[in-house]
BAGULO-407792 format. One record per residue (C-alpha): residue number from 0; x, y, z. Coordinates in nm, 4 decimals, padded with zeros to 6 digits. Each point is the difference from the previous one (the first is absolute). Layout:
// BAGULO-407792
NUM, X, Y, Z
...
// end
This chain:
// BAGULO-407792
0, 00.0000, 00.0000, 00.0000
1, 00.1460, 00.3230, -00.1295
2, 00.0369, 00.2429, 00.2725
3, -00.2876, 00.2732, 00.0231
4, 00.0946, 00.3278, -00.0223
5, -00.0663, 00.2347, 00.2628
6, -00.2970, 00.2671, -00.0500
7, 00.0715, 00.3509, 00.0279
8, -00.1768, 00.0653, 00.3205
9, 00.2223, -00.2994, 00.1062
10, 00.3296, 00.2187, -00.0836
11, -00.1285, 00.3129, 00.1440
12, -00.0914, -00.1796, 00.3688
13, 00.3475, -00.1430, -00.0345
14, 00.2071, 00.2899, -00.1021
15, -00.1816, 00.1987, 00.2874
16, 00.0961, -00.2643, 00.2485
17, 00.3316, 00.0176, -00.1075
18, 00.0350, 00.4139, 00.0253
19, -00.1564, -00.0773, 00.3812
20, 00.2410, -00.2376, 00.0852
21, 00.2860, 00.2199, -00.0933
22, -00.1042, 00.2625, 00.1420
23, -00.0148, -00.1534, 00.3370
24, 00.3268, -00.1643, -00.0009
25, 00.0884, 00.3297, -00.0711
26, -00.1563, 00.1539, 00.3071
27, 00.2049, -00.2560, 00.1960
28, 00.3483, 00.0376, -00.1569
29, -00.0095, 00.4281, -00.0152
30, -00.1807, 00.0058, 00.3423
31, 00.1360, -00.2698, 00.2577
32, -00.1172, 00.2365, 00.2598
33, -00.3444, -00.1247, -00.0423
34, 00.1033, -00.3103, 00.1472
35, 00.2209, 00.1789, 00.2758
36, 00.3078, -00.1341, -00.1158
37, 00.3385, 00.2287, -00.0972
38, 00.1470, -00.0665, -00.3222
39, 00.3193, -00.2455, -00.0306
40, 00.2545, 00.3049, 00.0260
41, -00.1717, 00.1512, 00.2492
42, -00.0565, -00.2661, 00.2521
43, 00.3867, -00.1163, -00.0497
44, 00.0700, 00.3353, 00.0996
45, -00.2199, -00.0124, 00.3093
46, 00.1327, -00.3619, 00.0961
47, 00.3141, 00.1470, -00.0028
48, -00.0596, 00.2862, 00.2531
49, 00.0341, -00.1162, 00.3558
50, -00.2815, 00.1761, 00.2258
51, 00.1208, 00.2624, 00.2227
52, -00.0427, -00.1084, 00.3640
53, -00.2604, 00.1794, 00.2154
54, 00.2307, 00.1635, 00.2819
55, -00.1233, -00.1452, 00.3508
56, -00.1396, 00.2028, 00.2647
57, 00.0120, -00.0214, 00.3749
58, -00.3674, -00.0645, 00.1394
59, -00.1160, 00.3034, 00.1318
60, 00.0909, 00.0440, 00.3623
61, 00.1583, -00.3314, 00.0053
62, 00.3266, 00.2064, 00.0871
63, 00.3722, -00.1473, 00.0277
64, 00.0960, -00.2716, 00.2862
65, 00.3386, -00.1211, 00.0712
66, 00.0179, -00.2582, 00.3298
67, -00.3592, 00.0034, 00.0731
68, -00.0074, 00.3665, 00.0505
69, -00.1338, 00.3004, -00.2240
70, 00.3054, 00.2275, -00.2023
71, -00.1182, 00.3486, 00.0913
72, 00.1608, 00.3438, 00.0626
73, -00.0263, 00.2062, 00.2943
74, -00.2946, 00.2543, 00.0233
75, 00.1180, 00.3278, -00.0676
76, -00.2080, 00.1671, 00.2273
77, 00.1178, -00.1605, 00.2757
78, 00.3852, 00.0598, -00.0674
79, 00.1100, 00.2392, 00.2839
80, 00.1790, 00.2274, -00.2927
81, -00.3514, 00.0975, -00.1453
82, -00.0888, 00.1139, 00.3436
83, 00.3756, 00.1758, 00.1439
84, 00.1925, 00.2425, -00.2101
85, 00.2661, 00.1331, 00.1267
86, -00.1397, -00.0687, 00.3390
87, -00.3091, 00.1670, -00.0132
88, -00.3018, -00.2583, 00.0315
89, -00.3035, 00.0562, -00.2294
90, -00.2704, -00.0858, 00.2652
91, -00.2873, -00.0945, -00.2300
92, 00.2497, -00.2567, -00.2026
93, 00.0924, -00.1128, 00.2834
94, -00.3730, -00.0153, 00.1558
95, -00.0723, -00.2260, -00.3028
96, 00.2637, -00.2603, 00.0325
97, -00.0642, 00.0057, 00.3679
98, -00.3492, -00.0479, -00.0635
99, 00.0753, -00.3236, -00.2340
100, 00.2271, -00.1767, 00.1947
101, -00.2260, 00.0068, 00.3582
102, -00.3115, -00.1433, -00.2240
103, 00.2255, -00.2597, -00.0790
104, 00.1914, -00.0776, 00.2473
105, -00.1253, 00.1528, 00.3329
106, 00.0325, 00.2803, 00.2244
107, 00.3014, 00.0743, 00.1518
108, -00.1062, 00.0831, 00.3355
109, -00.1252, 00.3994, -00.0380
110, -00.3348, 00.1570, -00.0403
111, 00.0430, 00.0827, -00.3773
112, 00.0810, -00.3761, -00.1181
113, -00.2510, -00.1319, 00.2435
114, -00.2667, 00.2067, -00.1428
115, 00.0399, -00.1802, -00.3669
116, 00.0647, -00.3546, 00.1493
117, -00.0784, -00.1039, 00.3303
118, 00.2365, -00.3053, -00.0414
119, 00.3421, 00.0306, 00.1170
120, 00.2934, -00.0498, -00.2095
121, 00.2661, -00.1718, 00.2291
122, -00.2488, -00.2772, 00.1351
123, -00.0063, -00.1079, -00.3851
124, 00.3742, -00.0430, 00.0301
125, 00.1497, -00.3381, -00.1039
126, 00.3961, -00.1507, 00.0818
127, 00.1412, -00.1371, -00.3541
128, 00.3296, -00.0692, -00.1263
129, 00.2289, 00.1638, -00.2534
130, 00.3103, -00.1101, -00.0658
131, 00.0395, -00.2005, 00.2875
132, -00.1017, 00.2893, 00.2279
133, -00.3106, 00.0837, 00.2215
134, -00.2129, 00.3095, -00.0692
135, -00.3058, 00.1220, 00.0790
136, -00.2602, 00.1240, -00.2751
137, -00.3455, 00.0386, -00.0541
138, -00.1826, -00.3163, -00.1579
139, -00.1438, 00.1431, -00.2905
140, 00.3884, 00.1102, -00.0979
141, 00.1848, -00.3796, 00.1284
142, -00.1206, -00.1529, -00.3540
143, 00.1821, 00.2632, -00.1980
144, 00.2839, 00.0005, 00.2086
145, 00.0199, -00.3730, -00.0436
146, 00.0286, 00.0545, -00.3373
147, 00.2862, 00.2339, 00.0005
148, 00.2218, -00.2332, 00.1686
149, -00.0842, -00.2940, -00.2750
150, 00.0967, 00.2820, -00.2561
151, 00.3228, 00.0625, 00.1599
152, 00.1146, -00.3265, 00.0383
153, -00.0566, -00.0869, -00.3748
154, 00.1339, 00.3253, -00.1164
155, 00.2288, 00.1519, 00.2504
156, 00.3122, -00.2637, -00.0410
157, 00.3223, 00.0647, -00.0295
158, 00.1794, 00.3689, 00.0980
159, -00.3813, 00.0664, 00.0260
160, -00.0378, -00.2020, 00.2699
161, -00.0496, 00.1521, 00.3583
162, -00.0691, -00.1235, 00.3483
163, -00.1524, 00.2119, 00.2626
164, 00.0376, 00.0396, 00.3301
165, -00.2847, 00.2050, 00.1402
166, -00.3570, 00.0604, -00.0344
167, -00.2465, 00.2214, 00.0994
168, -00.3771, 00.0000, -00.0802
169, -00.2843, 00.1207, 00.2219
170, 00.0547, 00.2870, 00.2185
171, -00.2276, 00.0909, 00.2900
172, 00.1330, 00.3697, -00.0307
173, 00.0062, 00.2385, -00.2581
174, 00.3909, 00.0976, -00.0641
175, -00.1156, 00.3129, -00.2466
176, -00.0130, 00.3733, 00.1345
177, -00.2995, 00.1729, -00.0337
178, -00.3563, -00.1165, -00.1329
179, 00.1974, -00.2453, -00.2656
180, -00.1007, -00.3580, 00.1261
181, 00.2961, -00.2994, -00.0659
182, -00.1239, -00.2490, -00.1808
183, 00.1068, -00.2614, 00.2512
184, -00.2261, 00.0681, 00.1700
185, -00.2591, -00.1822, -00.2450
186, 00.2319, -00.3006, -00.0134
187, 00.0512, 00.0786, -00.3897
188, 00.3836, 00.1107, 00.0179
189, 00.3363, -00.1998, 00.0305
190, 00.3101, 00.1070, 00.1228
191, 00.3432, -00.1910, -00.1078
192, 00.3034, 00.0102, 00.1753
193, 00.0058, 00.4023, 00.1046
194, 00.3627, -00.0072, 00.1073
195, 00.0802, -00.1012, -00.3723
196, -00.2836, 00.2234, -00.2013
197, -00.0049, 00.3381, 00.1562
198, -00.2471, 00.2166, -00.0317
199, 00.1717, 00.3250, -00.0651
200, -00.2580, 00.2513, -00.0153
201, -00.1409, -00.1360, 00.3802
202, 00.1414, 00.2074, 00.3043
203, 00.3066, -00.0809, 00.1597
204, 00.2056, -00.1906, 00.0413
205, -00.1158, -00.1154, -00.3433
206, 00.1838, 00.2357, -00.2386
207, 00.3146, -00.1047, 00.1765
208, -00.0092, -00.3178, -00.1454
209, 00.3174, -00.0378, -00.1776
210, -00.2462, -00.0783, -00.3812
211, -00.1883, 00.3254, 00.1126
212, 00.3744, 00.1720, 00.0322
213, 00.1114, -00.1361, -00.3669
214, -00.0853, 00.1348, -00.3413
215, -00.2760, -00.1845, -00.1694
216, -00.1456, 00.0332, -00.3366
217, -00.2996, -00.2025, 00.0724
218, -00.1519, -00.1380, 00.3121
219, 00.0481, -00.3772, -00.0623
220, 00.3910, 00.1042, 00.0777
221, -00.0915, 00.1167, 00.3673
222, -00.1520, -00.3933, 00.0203
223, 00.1422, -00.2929, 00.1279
224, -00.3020, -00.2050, -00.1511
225, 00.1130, -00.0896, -00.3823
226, -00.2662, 00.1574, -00.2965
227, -00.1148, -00.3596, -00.0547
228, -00.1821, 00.0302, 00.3733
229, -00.1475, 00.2976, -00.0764
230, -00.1664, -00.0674, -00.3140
231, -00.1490, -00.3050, 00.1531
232, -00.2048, 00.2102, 00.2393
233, -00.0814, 00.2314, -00.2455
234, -00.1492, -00.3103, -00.2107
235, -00.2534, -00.0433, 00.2322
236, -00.1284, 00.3188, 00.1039
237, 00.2435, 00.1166, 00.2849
238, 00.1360, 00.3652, -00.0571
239, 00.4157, 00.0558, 00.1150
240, 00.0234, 00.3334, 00.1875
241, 00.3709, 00.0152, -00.1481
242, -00.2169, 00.1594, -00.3072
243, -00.1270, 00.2516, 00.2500
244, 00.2370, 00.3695, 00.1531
245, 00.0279, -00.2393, 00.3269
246, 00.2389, -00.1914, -00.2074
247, -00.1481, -00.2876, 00.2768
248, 00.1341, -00.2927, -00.2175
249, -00.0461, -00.2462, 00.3314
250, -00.3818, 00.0475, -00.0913
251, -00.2835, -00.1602, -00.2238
252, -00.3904, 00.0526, 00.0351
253, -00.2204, -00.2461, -00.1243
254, -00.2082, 00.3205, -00.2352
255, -00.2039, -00.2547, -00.2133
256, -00.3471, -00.1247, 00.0235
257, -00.0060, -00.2417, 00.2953
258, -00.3198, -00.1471, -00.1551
259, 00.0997, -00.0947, -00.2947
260, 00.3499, -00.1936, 00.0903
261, -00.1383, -00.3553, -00.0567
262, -00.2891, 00.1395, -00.2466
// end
């Protein structure tokens, strides 16, 4: 049977569904981004690329801890040099750190602490250990304290390694002149070894001290205590009063937020 050939309508339906078919796989080849992929070059390109890395943040208020304890810096406010200048208290300044330190620590036995906490500060006193020796401090400043020493010990090695001798911590009576109230008296300070760290600026017969008699370009030179000591207290929220006129380099202050030590 001879093969029938096809009609003219039959040639027109087939040419047209030829043109259609074309034209869609033309659609696909000029437009890939109908289907949501990149062309060949392109997406070698992009495989190439290597993502940039998101930088990581610290959760907020998550904060810094090294050896259990919180990394902070000392509250300016409550350094005694934003307070004195050249010997001249400023008494609201030094109203406000007052203020701060008997809400949270106690009173210190006089009508003005008493009247913002009713709790004393030296029956919150606790005995602890630091470097082998016994001191006295309050308990909310013992963790921070604690964490000093384990500082030291990992950091402070050879010629910045230092032994003391003496301590002294709570103080039942106030060794400033004047209105000015000692901060040993809250069981927040520290004093290390004062016939070795002088405090120059203090009455006599401080400034006689043979460091206080020498020239000194900085105060670290008028301490016994190596550098490496006193950036360990500073780690953790204690202030040096070598950075203050009284040149008292024997001294730290725990300035920091007791309440947020351990938190």
């Amino acid at each position: 049977m001879s093969a029938r050939s096809p009609r003219p309508d039959d040639r027109r339906l087939q040419r047209a569904s030829r043109l259609l078919f074309a034209a869609a796989l033309g659609l696909v080849c000029a437009a890939p981004f109908i289907t949501g992929e990149l062309p060949i070059a392109e997406a070698k390109e992009a495989k190439g690329k290597a993502k940039p890395k998101a930088e990581k943040k610290a959760p907020a208020g998550k904060g810094v801890f090294e050896h259990g304890c919180r990394v902070q810096s000392p509250q300016k406010f409550l350094e005694r040099r934003t307070f004195v200048s050249k010997g001249v208290l400023d008494g609201g300044k030094h109203t406000k750190a007052v203020q701060y330190l008997a809400t949270h620590y106690g009173n210190v036995g006089d009508d003005v602490t008493r009247k913002l906490n009713p709790k004393g500060a030296l029956p919150q006193a606790v005995t602890v250990q630091f470097m082998g020796l016994p001191v006295s401090v309050h308990t909310k400043v013992a963790p921070a304290l604690a964490c000093v020493e384990k500082k030291i010990k990992k950091s402070c090695t050879g010629a910045s390694k230092y032994t003391p001798r003496a301590l002294g911590g709570f103080r039942g009576a106030n060794t400033y002149r004047g209105i000015e109230i000692s901060n040993h008296l809250f069981g927040i300070a520290l004093d290390i070894d004062p016939d070795r760290n002088p405090c120059c600026g203090c009455v006599d017969p401080w400034p006689s001290h043979p460091k206080c008699k020498q020239k000194s370009r900085s105060p670290y030179d008028r301490a016994a205590m190596p550098k490496c000591w006193i950036k360990a207290f500073e780690r953790f929220g204690f202030d040096w009063l070598g950075h203050d006129p009284l040149e008292d380099t024997m001294h730290f202050e725990f300035l920091g937020d007791p309440d947020r030590i351990k938190k």
